[in-house]
VOBA-1610 file (N, C-alpha, C; in pm, whole numbers, padded with zeros to 5 digits, always signed):
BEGIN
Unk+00084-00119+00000Unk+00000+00000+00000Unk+00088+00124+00000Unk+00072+00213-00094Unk+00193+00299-00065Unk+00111+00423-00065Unk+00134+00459+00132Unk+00112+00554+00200Unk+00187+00611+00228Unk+00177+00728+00174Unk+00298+00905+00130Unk+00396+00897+00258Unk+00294+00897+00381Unk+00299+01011+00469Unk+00436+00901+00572Unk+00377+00759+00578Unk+00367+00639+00678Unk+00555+00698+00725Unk+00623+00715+00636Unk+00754+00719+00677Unk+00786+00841+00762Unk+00698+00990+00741Unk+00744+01044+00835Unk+00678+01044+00956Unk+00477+00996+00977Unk+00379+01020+01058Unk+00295+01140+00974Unk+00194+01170+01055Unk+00073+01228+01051Unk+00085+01364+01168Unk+00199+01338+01248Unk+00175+01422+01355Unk+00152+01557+01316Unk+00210+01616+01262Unk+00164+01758+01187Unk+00025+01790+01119Unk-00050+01737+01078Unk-00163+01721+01054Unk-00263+01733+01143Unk-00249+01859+01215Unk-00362+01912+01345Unk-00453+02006+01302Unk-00567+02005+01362Unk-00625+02142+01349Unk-00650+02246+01461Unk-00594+02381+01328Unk-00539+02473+01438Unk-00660+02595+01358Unk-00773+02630+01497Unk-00894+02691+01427Unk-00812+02853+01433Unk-00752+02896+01353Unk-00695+03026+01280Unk-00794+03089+01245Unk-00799+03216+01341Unk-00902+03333+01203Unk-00847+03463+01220Unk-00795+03456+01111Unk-00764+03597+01031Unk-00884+03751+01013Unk-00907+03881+01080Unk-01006+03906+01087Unk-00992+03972+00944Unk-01085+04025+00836Unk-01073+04083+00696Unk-01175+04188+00709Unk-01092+04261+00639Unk-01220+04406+00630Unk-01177+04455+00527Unk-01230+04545+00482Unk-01216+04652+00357Unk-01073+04718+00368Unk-01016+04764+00506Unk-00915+04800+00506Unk-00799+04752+00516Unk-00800+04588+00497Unk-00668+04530+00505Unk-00683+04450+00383Unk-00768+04384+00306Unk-00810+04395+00189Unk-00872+04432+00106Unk-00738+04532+00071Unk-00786+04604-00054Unk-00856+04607-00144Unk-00845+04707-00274Unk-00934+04627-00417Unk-00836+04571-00451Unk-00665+04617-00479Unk-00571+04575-00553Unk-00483+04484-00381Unk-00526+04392-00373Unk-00465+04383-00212Unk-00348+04305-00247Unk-00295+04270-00346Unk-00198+04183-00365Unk-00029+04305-00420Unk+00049+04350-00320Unk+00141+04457-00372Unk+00103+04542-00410Unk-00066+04595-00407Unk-00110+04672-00490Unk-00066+04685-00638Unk-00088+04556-00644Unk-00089+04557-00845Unk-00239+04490-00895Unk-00278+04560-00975Unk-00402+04478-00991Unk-00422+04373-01082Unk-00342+04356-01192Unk-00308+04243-01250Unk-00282+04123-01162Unk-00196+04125-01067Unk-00149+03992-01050Unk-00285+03981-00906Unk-00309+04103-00835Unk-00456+04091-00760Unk-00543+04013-00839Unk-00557+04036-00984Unk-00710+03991-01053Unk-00670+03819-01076Unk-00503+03821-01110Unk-00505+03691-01123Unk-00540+03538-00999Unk-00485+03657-00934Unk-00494+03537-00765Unk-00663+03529-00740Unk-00697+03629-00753Unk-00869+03667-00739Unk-00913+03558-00819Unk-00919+03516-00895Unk-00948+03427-01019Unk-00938+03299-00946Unk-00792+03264-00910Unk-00766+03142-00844Unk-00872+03156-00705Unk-00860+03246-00612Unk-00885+03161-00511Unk-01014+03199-00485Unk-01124+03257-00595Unk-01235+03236-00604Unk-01326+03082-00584Unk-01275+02957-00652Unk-01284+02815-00655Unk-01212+02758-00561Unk-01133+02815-00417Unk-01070+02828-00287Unk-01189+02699-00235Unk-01257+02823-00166Unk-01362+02753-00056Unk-01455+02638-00104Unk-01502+02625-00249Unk-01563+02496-00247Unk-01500+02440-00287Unk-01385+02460-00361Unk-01281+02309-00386Unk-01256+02250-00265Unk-01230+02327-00136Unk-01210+02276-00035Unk-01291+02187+00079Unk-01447+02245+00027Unk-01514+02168+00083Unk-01564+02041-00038Unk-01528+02039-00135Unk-01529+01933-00201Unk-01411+01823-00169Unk-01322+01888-00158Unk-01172+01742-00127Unk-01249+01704+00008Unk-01267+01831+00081Unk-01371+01764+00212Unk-01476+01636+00222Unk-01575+01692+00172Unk-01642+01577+00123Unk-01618+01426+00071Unk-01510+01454-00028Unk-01492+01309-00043Unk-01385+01274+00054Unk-01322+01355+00121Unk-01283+01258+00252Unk-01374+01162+00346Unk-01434+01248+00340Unk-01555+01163+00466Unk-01646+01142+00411Unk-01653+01111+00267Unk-01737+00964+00216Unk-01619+00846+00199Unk-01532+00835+00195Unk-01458+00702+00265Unk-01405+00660+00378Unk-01425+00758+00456Unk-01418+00715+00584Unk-01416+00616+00658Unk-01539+00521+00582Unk-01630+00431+00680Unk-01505+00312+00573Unk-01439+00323+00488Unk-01372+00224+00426Unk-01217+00172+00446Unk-01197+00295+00505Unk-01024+00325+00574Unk-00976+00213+00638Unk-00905+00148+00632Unk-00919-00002+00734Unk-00761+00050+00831Unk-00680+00157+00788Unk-00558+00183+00856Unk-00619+00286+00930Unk-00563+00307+01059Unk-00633+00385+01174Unk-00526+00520+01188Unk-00380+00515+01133Unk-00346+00652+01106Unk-00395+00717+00997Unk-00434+00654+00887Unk-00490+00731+00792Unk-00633+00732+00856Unk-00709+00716+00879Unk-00822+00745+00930Unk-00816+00812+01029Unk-00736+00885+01112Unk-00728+00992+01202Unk-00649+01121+01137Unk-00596+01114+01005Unk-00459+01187+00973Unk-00628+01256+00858Unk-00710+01194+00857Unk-00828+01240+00729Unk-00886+01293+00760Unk-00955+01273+00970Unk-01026+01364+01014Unk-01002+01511+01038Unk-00825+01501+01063Unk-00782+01603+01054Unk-00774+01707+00928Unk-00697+01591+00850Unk-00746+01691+00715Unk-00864+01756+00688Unk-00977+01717+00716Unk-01152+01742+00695Unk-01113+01882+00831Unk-01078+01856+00898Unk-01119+01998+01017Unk-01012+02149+00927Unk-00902+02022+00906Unk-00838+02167+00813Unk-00892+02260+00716Unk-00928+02188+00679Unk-01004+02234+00520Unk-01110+02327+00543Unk-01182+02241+00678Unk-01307+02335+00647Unk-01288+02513+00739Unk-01128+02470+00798Unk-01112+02628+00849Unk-01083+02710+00762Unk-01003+02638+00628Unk-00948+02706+00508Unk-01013+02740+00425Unk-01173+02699+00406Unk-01261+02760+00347Unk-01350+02852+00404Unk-01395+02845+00527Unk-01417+02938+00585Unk-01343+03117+00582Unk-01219+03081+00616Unk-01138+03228+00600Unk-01131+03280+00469Unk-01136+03171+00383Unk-01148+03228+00233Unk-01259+03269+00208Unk-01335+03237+00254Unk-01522+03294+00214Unk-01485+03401+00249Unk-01434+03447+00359Unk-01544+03547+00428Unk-01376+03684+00303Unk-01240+03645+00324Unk-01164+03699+00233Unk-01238+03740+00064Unk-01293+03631+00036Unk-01379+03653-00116Unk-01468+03783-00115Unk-01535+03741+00010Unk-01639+03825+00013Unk-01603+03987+00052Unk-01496+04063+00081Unk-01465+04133+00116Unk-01433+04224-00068Unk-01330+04061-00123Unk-01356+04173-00245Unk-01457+04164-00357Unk-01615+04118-00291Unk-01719+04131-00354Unk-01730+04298-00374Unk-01682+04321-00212Unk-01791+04471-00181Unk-01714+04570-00253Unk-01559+04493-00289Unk-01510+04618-00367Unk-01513+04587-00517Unk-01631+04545-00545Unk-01700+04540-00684Unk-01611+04451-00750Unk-01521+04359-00686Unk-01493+04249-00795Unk-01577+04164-00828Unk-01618+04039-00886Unk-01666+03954-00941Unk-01646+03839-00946Unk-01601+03806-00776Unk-01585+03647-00770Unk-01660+03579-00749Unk-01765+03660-00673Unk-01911+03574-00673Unk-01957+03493-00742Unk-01950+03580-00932Unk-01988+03467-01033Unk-01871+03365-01089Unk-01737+03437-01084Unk-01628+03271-01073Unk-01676+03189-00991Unk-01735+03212-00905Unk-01743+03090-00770Unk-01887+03031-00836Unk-01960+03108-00877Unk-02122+03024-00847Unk-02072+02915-01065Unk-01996+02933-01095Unk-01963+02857-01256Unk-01873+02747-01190Unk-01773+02752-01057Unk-01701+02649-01042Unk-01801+02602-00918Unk-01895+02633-00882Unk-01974+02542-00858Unk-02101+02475-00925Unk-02136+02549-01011Unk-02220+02444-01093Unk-02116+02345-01186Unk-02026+02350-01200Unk-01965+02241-01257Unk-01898+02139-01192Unk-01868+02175-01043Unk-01848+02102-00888Unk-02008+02016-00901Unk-02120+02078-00906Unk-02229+01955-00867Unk-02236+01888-00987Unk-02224+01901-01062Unk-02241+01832-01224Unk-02205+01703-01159Unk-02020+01731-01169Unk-01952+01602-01146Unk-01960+01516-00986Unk-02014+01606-00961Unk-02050+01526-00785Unk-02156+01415-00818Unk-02263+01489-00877Unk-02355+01355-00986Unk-02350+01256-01014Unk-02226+01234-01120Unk-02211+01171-01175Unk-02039+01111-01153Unk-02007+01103-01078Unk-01860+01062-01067Unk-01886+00965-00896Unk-01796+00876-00896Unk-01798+00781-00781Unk-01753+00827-00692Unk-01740+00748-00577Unk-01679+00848-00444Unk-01498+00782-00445Unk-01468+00683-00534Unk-01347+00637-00504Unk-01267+00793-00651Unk-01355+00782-00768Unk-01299+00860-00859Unk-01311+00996-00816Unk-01424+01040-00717Unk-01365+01210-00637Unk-01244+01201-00597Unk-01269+01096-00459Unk-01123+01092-00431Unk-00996+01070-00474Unk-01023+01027-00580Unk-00866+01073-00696Unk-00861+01186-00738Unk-00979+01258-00755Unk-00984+01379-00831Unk-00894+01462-00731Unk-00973+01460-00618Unk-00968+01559-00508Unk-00744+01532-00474Unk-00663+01401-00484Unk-00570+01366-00448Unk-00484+01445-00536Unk-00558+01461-00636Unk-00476+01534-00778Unk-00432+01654-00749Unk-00607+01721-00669Unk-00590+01866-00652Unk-00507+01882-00540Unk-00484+01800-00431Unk-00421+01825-00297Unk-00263+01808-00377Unk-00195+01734-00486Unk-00092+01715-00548Unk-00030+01877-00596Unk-00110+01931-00632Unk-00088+02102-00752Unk-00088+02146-00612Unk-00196+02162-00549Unk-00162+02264-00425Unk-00054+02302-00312Unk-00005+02202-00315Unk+00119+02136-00216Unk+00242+02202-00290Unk+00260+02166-00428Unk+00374+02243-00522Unk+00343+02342-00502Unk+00234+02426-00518Unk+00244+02608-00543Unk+00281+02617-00401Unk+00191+02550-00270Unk+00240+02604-00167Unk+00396+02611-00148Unk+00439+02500-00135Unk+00601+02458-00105Unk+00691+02565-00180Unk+00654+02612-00318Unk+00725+02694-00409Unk+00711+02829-00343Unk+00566+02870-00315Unk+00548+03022-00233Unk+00612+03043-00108Unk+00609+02910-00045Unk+00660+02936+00130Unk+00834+02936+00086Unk+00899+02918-00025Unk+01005+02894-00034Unk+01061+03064-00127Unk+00930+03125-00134Unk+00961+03265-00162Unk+00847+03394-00115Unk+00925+03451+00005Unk+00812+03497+00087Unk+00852+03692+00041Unk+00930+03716-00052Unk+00941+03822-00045Unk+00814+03851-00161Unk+00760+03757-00203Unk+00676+03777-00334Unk+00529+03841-00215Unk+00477+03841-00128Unk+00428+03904-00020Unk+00441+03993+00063Unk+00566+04101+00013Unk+00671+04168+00114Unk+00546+04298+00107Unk+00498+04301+00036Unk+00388+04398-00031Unk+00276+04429+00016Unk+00235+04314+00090Unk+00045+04283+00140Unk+00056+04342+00287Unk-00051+04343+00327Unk-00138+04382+00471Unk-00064+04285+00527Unk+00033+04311+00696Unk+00039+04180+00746Unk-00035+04035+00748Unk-00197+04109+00737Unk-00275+03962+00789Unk-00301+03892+00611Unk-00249+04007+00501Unk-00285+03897+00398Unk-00127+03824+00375Unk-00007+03841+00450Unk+00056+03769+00410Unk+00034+03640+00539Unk+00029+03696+00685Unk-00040+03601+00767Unk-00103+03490+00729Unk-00234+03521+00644Unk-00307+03416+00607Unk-00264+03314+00536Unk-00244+03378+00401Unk-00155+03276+00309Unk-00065+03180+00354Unk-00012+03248+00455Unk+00117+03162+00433Unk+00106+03026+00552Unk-00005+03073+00671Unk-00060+02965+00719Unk-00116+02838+00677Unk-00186+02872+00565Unk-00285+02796+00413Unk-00167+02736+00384Unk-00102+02766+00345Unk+00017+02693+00297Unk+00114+02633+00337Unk+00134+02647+00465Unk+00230+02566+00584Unk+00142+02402+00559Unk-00025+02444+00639Unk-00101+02327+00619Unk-00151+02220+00498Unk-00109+02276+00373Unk-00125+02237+00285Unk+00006+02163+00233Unk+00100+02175+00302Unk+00243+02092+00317Unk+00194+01935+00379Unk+00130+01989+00527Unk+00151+01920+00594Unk+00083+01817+00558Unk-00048+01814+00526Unk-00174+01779+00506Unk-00137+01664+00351Unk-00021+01755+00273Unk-00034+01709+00141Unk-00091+01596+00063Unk-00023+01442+00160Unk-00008+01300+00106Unk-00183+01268+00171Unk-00225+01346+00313Unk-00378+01267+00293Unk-00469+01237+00215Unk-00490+01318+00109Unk-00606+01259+00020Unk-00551+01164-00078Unk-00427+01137-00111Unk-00383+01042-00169Unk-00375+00913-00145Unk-00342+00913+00052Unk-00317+00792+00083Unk-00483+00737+00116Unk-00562+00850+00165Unk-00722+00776+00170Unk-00744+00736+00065Unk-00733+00787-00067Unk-00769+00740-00140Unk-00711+00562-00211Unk-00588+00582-00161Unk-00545+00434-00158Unk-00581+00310-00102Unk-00575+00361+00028Unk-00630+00289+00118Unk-00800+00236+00101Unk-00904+00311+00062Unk-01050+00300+00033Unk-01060+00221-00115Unk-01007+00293-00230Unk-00940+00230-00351Unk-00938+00043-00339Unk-00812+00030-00279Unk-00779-00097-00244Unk-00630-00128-00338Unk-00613-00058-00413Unk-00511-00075-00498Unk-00507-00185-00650Unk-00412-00207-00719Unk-00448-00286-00849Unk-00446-00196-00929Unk-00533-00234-01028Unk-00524-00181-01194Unk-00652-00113-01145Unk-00739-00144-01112Unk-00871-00069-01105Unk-00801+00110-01077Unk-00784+00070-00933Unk-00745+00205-00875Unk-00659+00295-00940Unk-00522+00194-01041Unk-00441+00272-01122Unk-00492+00374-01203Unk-00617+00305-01248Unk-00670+00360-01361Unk-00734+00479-01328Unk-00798+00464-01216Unk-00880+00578-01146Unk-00799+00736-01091Unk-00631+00651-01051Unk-00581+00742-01033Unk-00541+00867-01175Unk-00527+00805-01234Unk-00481+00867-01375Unk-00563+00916-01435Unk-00716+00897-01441Unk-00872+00942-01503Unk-00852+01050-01418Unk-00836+01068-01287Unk-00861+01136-01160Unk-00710+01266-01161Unk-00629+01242-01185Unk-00559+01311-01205Unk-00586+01455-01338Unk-00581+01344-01467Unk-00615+01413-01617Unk-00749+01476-01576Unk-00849+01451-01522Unk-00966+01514-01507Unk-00899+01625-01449Unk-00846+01681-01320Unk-00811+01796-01220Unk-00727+01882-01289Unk-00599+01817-01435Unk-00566+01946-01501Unk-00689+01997-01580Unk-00763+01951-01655Unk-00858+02003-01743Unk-00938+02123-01637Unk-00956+02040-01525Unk-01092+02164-01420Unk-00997+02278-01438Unk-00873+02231-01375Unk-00783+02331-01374Unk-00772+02435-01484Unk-00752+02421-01598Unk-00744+02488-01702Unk-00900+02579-01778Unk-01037+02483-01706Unk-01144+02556-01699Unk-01148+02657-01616Unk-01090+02673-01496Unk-01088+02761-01396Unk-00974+02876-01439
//
């Protein structure tokens, strides 16, 4: 069974309920260095933030009940408490630059009608590949950003605060949805296959988004 994490532990994988407070005055319209280009670009991304997150959520704890290893089944609950603090702070962050007339509202309500589409119609072992894919990309940008912090030298303390918390945990967290998904999976050709459908599916969302 090849579980990411098994060689170093799970211990890092806590939840730590973080809230960042956001207002109009610490996020800006242009809150990113005050450039608005690379603001509109991040805006873009982390519009599909909070329900991607409660989607990898979700299909965590629809396999739950299948987990037969008891560190991955405690290393998942954690992941699930993470997530849902990390979407939380991002909502309420989104919503701040609603009021300054951006337009993430409708990025968010298109990556969620295409979030329930495939919730529909996709299995709970092939989310959870999907979702392993996305925890795969996220982990690189994080690891790459936390490995360059002057690219934030620019922001409101609490927007470099935030980020870079999101991204500590998104280190830590990385190998869980992969290894649940292994573990529930069962492994073989089936699962191979699923992983790789599940993967190629998450660049395409990706590239829709």
């Amino acid at each position: 069974m090849a579980l990411a994490n098994k060689n170093i532990g799970y211990d890092e994988v806590v939840t730590r309920d973080i809230h960042f407070p956001m207002h109009k005055e610490n996020v800006s319209r242009h809150w990113f260095n005050n450039d608005p280009w690379i603001t509109h670009w991040m805006n873009a991304i982390l519009a599909a933030v909070p329900d991607g997150e409660r989607w990898v959520m979700n299909s965590a704890r629809r396999q739950l009940e299948k987990l037969d290893d008891p560190e991955v089944l405690k290393a998942a609950q954690e992941f699930i408490r993470q997530e849902r603090i990390h979407a939380r702070e991002h909502d309420e962050m989104n919503a701040i630059g609603v009021l300054h007339g951006v337009p993430i509202d409708k990025v968010e309500r298109v990556f969620k009608f295409i979030r329930k589409h495939l919730q529909h119609r996709l299995s709970d072992d092939m989310q959870s590949s999907v979702a392993a894919a996305f925890e795969h990309f996220t982990a690189i940008i994080s690891s790459v950003l936390l490995d360059h912090p002057e690219l934030f030298d620019g922001n409101h303390p609490e927007l470099r605060a935030m980020p870079y918390w999101h991204f500590v945990e998104e280190t830590e967290h990385k190998s869980v949805s992969f290894d649940v998904f292994t573990d529930a999976s069962g492994g073989g050709l089936r699962s191979y296959r699923l992983r790789t459908s599940g993967m190629l599916l998450a660049v395409a969302l990706g590239f829709l988004s």
